[in-house]
N, C-alpha and C positions, 0 to 999 in steps of 0.2 A: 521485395523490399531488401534494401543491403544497409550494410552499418558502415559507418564515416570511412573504416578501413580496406572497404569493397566486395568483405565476405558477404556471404546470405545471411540474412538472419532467419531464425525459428519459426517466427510468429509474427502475424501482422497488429498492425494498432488495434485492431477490434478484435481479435481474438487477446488479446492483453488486456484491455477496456474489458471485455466480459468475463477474465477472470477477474477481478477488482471489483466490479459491479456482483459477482455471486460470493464474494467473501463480505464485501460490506451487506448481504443477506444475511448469512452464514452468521456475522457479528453482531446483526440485531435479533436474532432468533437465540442464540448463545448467553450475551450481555443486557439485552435490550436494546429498545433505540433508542435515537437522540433526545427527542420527545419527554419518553419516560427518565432515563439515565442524563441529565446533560454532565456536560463537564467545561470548564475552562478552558483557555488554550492551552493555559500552563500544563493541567491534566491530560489535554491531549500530545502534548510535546513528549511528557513523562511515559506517555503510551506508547506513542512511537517508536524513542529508547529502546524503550523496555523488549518490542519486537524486534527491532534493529539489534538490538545483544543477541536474542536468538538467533538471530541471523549470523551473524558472527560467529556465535558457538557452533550452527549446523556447519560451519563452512570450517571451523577447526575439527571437527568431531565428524564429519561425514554424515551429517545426517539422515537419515531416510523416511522416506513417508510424508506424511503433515509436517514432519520436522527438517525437510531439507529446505536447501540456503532457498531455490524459487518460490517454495510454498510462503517459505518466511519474508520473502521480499512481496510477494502477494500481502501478507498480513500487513506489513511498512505500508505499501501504497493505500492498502483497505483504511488502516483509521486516519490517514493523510487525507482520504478522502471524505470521511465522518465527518475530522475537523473543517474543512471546509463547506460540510454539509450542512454544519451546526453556525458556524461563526462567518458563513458568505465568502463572496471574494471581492478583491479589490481592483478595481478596471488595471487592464493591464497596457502599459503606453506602449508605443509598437517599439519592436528591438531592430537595433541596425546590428548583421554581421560582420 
């Protein structure tokens, strides 16, 4: 797999897919699920934020661990994926590039 600039990338869509898919685990074992805990959109937007500033900070501060900028862009996509879990999706019409 390469990225738009020709280099190689890391990881393929399923290994990126199955980290996202074991944090949205990770986030109902931790938080609960959607089920038990729902939240709004708005709730989940303020969620997002709120891991996206992590994200930010690991990437000013060098994070390490659970706390670096991947992990935390894993947490971003994880309840981007909740909220869609919770609140559906909406057909998407085809894109021209």
């Amino acid at each position: 797999m390469f990225y738009r600039d020709g280099t190689m990338s890391k990881n393929t869509q399923h290994q990126v897919a199955t980290a996202l898919f074991d944090e949205r685990r990770f986030q109902d074992v931790k938080h609960g699920t959607i089920e038990s805990k729902p939240h709004t959109l708005g709730e989940w937007i303020l969620i997002i934020e709120s891991e996206l500033a992590e994200a930010k900070q690991a990437l000013i501060k060098g994070g390490k661990g659970r706390d670096n900028v991947i992990s935390e862009l894993v947490q971003v996509g994880a309840c981007a994926m909740g909220a869609l879990e919770e609140h559906g999706l909406m057909p998407i019409e085809k894109r021209s590039i």
